[in-house]
Structure formats: structure tokens, C-alpha cells
C-alpha positions as CSV (number, residue, x, y, z in Angstrom):
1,X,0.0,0.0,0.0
2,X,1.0,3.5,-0.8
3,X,2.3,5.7,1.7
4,X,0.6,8.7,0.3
5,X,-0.5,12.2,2.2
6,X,-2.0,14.7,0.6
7,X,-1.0,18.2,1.9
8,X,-4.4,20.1,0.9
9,X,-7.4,19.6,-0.7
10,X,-6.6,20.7,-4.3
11,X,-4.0,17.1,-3.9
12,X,-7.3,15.4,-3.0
13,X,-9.2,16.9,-5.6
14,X,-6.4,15.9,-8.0
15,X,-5.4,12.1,-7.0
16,X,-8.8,10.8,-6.2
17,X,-12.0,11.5,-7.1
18,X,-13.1,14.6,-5.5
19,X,-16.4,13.0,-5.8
20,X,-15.8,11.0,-3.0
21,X,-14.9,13.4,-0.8
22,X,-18.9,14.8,-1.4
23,X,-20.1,11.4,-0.6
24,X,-19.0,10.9,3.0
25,X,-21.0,11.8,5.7
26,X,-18.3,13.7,7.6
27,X,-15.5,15.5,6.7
28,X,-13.1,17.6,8.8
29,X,-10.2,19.8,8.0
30,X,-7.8,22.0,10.4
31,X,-8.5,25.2,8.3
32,X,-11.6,27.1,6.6
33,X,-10.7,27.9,3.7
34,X,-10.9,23.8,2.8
35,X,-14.4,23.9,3.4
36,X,-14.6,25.4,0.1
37,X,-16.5,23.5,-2.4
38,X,-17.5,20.8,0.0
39,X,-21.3,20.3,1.5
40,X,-21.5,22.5,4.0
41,X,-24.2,20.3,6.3
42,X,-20.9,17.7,6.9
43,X,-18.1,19.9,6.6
44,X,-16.5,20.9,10.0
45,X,-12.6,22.2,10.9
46,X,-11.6,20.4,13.9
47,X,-11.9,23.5,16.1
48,X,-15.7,23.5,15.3
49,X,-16.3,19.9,15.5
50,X,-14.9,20.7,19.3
51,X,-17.6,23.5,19.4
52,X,-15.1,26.6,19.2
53,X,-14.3,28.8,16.6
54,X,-11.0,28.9,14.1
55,X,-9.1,27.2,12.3
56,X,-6.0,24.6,13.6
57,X,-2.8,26.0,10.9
58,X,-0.5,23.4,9.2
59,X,2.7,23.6,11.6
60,X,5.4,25.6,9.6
61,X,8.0,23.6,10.9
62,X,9.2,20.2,12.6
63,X,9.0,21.8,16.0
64,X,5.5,22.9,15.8
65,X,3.9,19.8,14.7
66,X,4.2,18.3,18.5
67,X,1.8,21.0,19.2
68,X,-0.8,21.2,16.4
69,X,-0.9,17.0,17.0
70,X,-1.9,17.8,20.8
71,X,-4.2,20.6,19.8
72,X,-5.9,18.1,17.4
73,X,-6.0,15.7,19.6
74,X,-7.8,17.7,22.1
75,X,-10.5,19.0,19.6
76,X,-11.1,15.4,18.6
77,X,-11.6,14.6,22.3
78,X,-13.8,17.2,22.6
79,X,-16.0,16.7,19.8
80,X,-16.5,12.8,20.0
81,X,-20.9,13.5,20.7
82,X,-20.7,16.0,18.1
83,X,-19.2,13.5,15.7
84,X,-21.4,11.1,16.5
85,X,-24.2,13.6,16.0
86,X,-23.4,14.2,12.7
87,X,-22.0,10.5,12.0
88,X,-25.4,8.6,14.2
89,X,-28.1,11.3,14.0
């Protein structure tokens, strides 16, 4: 298997089919701006999925990503009802 990461959503958009990205029921990202173009009803950044506002930044450097993995960690945690919500009804 293919050790693949896309680094936005424009990489998504251009490996796969962006189609099914529109066809899940949930989909997070760490900024606003990739909510563009995606359904809005299912489309969350982790910050709002935790029930706060903002956007998480991709760390600018090896240092930083111990800290946006913690602060993503702790919206997740935060946000497990309201992803079940979504995910459950």
C-alpha cells in the first residue's frame, strides 16, 4: 500500500476522485478555507467539531507539529458526541 498524504485539498481533488470526498458523511479539515466547495451540512474544521471557533494552521515547521498533533487531539476529544451527532443522527 501507498504511503501517500496529501498536503491540501486541491492534492485530493487531483489524486482521487473529488467526488468521493462529497459522498461521505463527515468531513473535517484543520482550516476554513478547505471547506470550500465541499457540503456544508458535513463539513467541519476540527476546532468547530470541538464546538469553538478557528481554524488549527498546518505547523510551519518540525517543531511545531508536536503542538498542532496535541491541539488536534484535544478538539477530537472534545468533539467525539458532536461527531457522532453528525455520523449517528
Amino acid at each position: 500500500m501507498e504511503d501517500y498524504v496529501p498536503k491540501s485539498i486541491e492534492d485530493v481533488k487531483t489524486r482521487y476522485s473529488y467526488q468521493k470526498i462529497v459522498d461521505h458523511d463527515l468531513t473535517i479539515v484543520m482550516e476554513d478555507e478547505r471547506k470550500r466547495g465541499l457540503p456544508e451540512e458535513c463539513t467541519f474544521t476540527i476546532r468547530e467539531i470541538a464546538g469553538e471557533k478557528g481554524s488549527i494552521r498546518e505547523p510551519s515547521s518540525v517543531a511545531e507539529c508536536k503542538d498542532v498533533a496535541e491541539e488536534i487531539e484535544r478538539c477530537l476529544r472534545a468533539g467525539i458526541d458532536r461527531i457522532r451527532e453528525v455520523l449517528y443522527g
